[in-house]
Backbone bond lengths (Angstrom), bond angles and torsions (degrees), N, CA, C in turn:
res aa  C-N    CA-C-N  psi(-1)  N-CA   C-N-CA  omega(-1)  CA-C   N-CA-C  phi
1 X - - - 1.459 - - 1.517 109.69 -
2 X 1.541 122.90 108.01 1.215 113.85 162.56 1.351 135.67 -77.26
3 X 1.398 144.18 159.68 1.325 127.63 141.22 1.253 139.76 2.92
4 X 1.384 140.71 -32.94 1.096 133.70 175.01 2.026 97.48 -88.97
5 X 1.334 91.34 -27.57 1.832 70.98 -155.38 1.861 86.84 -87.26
6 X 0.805 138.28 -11.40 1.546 150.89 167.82 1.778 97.71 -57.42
7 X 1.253 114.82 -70.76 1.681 119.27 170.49 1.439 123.75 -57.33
8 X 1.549 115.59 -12.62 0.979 89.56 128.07 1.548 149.95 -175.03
9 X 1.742 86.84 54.91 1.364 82.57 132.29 1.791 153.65 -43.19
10 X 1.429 82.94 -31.18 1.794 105.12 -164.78 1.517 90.10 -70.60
11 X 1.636 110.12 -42.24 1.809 106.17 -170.45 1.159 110.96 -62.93
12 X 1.785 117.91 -23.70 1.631 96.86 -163.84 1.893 97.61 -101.50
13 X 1.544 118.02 -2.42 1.514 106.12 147.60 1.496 136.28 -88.91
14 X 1.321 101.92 4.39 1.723 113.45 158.22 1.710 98.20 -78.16
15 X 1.239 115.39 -56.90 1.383 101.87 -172.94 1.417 119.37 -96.16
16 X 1.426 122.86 33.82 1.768 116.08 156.75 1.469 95.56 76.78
17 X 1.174 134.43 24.44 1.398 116.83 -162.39 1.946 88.74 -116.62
18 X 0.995 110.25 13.65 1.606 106.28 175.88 1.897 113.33 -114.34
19 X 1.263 120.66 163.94 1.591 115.41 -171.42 1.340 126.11 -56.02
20 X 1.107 157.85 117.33 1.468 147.31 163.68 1.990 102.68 -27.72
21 X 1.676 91.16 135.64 1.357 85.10 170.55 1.905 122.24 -140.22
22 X 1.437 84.92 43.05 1.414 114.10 176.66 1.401 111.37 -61.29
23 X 1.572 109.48 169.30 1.568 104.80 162.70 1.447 115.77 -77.31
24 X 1.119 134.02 -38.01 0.880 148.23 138.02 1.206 150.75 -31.68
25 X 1.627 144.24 131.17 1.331 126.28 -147.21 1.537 99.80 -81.58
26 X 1.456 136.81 124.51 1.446 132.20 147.02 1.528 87.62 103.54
27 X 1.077 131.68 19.21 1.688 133.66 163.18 1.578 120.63 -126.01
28 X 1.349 98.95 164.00 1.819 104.65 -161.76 1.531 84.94 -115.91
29 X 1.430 137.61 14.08 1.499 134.39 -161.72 1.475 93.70 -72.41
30 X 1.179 146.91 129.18 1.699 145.85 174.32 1.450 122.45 -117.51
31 X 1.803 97.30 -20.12 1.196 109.10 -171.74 1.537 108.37 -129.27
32 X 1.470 112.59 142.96 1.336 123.21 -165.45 1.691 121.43 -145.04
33 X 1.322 108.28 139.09 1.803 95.84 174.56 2.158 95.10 -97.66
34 X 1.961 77.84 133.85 1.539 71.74 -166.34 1.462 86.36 -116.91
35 X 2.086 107.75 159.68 1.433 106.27 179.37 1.520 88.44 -133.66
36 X 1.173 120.28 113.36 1.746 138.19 -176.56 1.139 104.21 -68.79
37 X 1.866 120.64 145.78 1.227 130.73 157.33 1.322 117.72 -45.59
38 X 1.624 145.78 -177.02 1.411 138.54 162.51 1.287 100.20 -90.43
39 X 1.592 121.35 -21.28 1.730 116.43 -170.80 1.441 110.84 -75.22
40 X 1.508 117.76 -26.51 1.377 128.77 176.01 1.700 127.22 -80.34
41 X 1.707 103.52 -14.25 1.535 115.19 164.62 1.375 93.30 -94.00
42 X 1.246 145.75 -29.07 1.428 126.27 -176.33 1.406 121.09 -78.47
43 X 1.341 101.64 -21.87 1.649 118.18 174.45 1.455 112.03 -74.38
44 X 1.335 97.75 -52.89 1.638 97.36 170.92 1.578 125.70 -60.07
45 X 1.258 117.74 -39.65 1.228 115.40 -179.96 1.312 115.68 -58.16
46 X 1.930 110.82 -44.76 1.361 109.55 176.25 1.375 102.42 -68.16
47 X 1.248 138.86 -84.93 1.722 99.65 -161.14 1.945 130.08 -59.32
48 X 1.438 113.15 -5.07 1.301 89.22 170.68 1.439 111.04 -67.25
49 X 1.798 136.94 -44.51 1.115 147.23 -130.15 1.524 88.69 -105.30
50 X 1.426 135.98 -23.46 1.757 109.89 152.23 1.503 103.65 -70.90
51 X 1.079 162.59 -60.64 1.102 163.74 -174.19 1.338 125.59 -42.01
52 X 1.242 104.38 -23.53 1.368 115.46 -177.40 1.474 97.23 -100.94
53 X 0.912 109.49 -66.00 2.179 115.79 177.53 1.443 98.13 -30.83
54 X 1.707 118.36 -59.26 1.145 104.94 -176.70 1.624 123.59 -45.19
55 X 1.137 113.96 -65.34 1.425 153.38 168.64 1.911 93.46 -14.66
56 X 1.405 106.23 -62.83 1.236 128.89 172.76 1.542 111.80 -49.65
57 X 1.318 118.94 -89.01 1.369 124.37 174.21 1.751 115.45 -51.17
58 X 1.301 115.19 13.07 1.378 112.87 164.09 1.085 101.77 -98.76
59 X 1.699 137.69 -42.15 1.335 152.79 -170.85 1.644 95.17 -66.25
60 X 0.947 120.12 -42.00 1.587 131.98 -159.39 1.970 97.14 -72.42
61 X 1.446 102.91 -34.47 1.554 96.41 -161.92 2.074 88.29 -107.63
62 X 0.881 90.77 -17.00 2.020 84.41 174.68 1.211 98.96 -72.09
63 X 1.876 133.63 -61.62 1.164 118.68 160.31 1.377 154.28 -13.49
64 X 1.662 96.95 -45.09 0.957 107.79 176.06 1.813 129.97 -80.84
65 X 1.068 88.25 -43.89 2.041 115.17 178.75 1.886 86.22 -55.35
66 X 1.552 128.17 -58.44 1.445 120.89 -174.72 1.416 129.86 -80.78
67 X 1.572 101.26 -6.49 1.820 112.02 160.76 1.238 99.89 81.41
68 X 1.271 137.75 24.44 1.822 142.08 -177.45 1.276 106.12 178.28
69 X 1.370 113.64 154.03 1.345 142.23 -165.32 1.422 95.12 -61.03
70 X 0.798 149.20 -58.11 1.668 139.93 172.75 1.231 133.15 -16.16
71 X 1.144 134.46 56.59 1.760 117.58 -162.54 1.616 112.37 -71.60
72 X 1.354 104.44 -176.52 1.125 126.70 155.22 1.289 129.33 -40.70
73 X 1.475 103.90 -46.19 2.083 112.67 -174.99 1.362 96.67 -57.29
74 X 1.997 90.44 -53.74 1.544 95.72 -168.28 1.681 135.86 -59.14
75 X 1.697 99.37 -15.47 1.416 104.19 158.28 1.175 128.34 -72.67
76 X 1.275 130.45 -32.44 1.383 144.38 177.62 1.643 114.98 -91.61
77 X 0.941 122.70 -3.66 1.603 116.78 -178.27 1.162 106.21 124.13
78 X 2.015 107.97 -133.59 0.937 130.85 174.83 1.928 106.69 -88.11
79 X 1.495 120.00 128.83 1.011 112.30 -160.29 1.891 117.78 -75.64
80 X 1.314 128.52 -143.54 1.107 109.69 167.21 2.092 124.36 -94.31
81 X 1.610 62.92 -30.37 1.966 76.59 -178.22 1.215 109.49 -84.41
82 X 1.298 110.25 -11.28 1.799 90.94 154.20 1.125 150.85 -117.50
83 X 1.455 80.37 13.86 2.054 111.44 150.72 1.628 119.42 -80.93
84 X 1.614 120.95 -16.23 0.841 147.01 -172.34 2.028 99.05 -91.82
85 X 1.400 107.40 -70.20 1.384 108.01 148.39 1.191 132.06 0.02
86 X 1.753 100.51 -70.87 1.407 138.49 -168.97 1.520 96.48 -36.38
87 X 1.413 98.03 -63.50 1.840 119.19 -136.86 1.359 84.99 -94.77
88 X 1.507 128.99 -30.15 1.493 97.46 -168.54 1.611 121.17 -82.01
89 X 1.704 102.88 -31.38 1.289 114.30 156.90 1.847 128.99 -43.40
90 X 1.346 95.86 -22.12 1.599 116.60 -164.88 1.568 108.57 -101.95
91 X 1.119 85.03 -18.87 1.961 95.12 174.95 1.535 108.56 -93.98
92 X 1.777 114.07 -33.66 1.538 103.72 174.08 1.097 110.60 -75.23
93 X 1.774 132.87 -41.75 1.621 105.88 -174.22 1.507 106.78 -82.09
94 X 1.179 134.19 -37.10 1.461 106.81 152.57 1.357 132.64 -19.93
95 X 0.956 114.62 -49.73 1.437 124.23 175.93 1.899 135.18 -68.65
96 X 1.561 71.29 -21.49 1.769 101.28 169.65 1.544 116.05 -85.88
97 X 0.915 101.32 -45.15 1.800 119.11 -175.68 2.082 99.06 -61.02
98 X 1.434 100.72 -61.05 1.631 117.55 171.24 1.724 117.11 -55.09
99 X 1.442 113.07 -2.84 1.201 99.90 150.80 2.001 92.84 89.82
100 X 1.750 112.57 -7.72 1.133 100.54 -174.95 1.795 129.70 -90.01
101 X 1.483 100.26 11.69 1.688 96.58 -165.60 1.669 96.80 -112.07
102 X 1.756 100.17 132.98 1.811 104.28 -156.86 1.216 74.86 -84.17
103 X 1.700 102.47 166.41 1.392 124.08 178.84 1.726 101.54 67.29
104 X 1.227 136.22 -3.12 1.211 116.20 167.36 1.275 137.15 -163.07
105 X 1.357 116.69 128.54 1.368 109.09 -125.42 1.508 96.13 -153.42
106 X 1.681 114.34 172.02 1.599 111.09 -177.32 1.580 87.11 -158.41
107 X 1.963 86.38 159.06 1.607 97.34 178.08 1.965 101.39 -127.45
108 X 1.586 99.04 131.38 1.876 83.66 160.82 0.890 150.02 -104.14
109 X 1.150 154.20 171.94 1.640 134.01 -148.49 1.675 85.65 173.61
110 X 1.693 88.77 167.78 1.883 90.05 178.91 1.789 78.18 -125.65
111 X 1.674 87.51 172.27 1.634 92.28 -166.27 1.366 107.66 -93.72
112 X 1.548 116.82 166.60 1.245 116.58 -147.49 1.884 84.77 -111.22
113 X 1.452 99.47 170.84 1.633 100.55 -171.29 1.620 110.41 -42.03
114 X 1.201 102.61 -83.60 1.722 115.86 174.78 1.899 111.71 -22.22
115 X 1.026 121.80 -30.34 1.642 136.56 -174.11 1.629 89.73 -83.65
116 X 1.547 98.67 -69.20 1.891 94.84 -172.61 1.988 103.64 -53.31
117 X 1.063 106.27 -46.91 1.789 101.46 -175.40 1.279 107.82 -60.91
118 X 1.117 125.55 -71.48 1.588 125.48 -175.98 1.539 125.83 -75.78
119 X 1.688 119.99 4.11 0.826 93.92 -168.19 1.390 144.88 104.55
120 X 1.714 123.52 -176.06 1.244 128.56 144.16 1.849 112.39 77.48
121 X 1.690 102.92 177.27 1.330 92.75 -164.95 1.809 89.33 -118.74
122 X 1.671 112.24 147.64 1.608 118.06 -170.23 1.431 94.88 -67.97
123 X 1.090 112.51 175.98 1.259 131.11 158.52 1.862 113.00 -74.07
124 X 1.453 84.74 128.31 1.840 88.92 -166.92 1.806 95.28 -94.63
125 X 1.203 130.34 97.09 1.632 125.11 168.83 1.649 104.38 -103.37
126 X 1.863 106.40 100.97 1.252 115.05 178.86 1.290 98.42 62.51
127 X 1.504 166.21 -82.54 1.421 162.08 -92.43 1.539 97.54 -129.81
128 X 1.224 109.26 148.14 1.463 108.21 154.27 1.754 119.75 -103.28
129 X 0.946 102.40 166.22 1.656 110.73 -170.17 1.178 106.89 -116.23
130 X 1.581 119.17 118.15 1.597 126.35 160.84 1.427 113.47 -123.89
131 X 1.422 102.86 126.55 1.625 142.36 -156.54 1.377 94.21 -97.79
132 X 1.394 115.99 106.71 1.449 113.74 173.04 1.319 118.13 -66.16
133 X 1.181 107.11 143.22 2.040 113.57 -178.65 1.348 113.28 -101.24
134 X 1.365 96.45 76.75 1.467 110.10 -179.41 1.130 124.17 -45.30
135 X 1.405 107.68 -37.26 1.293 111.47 -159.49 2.096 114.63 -107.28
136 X 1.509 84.78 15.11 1.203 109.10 172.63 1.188 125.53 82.36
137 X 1.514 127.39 158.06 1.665 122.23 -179.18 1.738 126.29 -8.15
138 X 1.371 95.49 -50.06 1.186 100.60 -177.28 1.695 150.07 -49.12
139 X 1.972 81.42 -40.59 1.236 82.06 -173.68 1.501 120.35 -91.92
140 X 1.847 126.64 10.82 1.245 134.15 -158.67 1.601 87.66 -117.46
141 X 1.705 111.37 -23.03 1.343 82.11 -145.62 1.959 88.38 -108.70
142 X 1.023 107.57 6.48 1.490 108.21 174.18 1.537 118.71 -70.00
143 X 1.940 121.37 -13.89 0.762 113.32 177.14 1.561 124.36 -95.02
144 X 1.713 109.94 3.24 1.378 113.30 153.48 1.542 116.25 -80.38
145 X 0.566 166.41 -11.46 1.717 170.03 -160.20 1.966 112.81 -128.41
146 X 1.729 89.26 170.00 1.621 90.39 159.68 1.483 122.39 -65.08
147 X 1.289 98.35 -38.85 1.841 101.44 -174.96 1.264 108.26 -48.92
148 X 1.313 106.75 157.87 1.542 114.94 -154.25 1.652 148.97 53.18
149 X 1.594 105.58 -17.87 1.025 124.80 175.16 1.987 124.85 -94.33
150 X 1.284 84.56 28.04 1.871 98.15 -173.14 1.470 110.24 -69.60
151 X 1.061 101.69 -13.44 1.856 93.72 179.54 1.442 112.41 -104.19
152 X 1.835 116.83 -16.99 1.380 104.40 164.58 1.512 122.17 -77.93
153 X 1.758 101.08 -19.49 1.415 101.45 174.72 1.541 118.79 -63.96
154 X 1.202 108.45 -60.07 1.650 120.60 168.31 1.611 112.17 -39.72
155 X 1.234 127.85 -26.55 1.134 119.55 172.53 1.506 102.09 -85.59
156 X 1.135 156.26 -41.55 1.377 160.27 172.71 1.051 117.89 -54.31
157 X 1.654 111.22 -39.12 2.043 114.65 166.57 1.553 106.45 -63.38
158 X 1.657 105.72 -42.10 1.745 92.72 175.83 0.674 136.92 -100.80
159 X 1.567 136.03 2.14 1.658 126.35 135.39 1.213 115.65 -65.70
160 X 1.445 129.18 -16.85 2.044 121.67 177.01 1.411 79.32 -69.94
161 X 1.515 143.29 -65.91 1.665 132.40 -123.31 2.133 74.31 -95.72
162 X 1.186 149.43 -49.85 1.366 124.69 -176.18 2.021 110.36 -53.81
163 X 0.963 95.47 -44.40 1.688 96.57 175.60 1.127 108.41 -42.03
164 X 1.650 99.89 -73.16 2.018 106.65 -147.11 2.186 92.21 -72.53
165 X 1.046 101.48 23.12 2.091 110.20 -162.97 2.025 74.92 -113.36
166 X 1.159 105.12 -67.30 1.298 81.41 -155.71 1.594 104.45 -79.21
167 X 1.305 132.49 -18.97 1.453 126.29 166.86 1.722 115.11 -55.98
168 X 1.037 135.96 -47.05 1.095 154.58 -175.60 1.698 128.64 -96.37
169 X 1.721 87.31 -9.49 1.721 69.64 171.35 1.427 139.74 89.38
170 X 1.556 105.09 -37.89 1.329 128.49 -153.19 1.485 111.93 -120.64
171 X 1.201 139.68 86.27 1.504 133.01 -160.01 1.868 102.66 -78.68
172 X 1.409 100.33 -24.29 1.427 87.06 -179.30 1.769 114.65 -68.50
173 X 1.788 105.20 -40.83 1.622 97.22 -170.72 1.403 106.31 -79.64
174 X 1.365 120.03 -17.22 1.975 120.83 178.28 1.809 92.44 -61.41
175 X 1.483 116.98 -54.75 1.599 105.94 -179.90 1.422 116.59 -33.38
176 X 1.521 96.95 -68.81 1.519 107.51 -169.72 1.498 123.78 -56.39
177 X 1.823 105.99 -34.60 1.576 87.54 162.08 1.091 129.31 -115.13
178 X 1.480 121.21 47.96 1.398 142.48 151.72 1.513 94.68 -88.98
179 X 0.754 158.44 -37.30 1.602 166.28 174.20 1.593 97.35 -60.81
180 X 1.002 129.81 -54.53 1.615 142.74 -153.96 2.046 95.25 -79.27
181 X 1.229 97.05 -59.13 1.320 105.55 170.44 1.626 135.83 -53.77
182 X 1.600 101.43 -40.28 1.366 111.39 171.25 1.613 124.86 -69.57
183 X 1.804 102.54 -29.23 1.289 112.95 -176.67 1.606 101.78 -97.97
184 X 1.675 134.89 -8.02 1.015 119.50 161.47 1.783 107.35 -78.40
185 X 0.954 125.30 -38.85 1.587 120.72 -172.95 1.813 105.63 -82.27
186 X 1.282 117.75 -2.92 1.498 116.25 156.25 1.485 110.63 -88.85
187 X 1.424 124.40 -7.63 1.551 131.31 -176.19 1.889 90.56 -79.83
188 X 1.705 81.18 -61.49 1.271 78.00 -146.75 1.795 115.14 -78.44
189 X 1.682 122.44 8.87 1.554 119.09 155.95 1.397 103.20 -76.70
190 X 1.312 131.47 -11.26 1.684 120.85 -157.05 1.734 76.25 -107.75
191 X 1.152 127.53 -48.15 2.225 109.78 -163.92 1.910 90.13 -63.34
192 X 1.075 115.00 -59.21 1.480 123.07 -135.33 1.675 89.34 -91.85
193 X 1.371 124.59 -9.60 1.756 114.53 165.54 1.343 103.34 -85.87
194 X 1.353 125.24 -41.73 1.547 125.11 -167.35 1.966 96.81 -59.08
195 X 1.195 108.28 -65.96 1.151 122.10 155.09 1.658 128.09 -0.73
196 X 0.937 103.67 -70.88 1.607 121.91 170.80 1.363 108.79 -97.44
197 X 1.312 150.91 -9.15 1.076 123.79 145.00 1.716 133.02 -76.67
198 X 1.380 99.69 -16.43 1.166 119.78 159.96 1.631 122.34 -52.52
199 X 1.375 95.04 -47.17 1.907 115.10 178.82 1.097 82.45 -41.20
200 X 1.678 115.37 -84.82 1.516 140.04 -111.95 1.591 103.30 -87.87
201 X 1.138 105.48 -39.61 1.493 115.40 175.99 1.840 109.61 -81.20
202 X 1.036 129.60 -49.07 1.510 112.26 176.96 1.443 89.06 114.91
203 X 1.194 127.13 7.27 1.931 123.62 -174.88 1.344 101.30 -115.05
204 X 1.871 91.75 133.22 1.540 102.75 -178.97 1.414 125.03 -60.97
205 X 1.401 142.55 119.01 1.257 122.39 172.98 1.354 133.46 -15.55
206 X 1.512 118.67 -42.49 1.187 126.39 -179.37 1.636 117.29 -55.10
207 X 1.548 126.02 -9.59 0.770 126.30 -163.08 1.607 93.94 -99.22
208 X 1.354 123.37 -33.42 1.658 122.50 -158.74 1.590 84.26 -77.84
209 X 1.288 103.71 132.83 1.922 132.30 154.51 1.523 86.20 -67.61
C-alpha cells in the first residue's frame, strides 16, 4: 500500500464513506462494559483449566526428560498447546459474541439514567448485559488501571507521608518512604498485571510493552 492509496483511505474515513465496524449493525460502538451470564464463566473456566493443566503437565514432563526447569516450550517460544489453547479459548468467546452458544446469550442496551447515577451491576436473568461505552474506551476502561485514578492516589501518598510524619517525627524519612512505597505498589500493579494478563489471556509476556 502506498501513500496515495493510504491518503486516501484517510479521506473516505473523514467523510463516513467507509463500513461501520461496530458490534452492532450501523454503529462504530467497539467498546463495552460487559456483565456475563454464570453459565458463560462456568464454561469458560472449564475449557481454559483443561488447557491450561495440559499446557502444565507438558512443562512438567519437558522438565523432566532435560533435568532443569527449562523446557522445551521454553526453548522454542510459545509452545504448541498453547497456541492450541490460544484458538480454542478464542473460538468459544467468538462464538459467544456471534450469538452461537445455546443456553447463552446477551442483550445490548446503553444504561438508563438511574444505572449511569448509581452505578452497579443489572440483574443477569439467563442473558448477559453489554452496556455500550458511549463515551468511549476511556471511560470503562480507566477503572481497571492507574489511569484515571490520580487523585485517589495523591490522596493515599498524603495521608501515608501525614501518618509515617506524625509517627516518626521526621518529615524527611516519612517523604522518602512515601516515595519507596508509591514506586513499590507501581512495581508491583505493572509485575503482577502483566502477569495475570498473561495467565488469562494465553499471551506470552514478551508481547506486553
Amino acid at each position: 500500500t502506498g501513500s496515495a492509496e493510504m491518503n486516501e483511505q484517510l479521506k473516505k474515513e473523514e467523510e463516513d464513506l467507509v463500513g461501520k465496524r461496530g458490534l452492532l449493525p450501523n454503529t462504530d460502538t467497539q467498546t463495552f462494559e460487559m456483565h456475563l451470564p454464570d453459565g458463560l464463566r462456568t464454561e469458560y473456566d472449564r475449557v481454559f483449566k483443561n488447557l491450561v493443566e495440559e499446557e502444565k503437565s507438558q512443562r512438567v514432563q519437558d522438565s523432566g526428560r532435560m533435568g532443569h526447569v527449562q523446557t522445551k516450550a521454553g526453548n522454542r517460544g510459545v509452545s504448541e498447546k498453547t497456541l492450541k489453547a490460544y484458538s480454542a479459548v478464542n473460538r468459544f468467546l467468538a462464538a459467544f459474541i456471534d450469538h452461537s452458544l445455546k443456553d447463552i446469550d446477551y442483550s445490548v442496551r446503553e444504561k438508563r439514567f438511574l444505572e449511569r447515577l448509581l452505578g452497579g451491576a443489572p440483574p443477569i436473568r439467563g442473558k448477559g448485559v453489554f452496556y455500550s461505552d458511549v463515551d468511549g474506551a476511556s471511560a470503562s476502561y480507566e477503572h481497571a488501571i492507574f489511569y484515571g485514578h490520580e487523585l485517589t492516589l495523591l490522596i493515599f501518598d498524603l495521608l501515608l507521608l501525614c501518618i509515617l510524619d506524625l509517627w516518626w517525627t521526621n518529615f524527611l524519612a516519612a517523604g522518602f518512604a512515601t516515595y519507596f512505597v508509591d514506586a513499590g505498589v507501581g512495581w508491583a500493579r505493572d509485575y503482577y498485571g502483566r502477569k495475570n494478563l498473561a495467565r488469562v489471556t494465553l499471551v506470552d509476556e514478551r508481547f506486553l510493552i
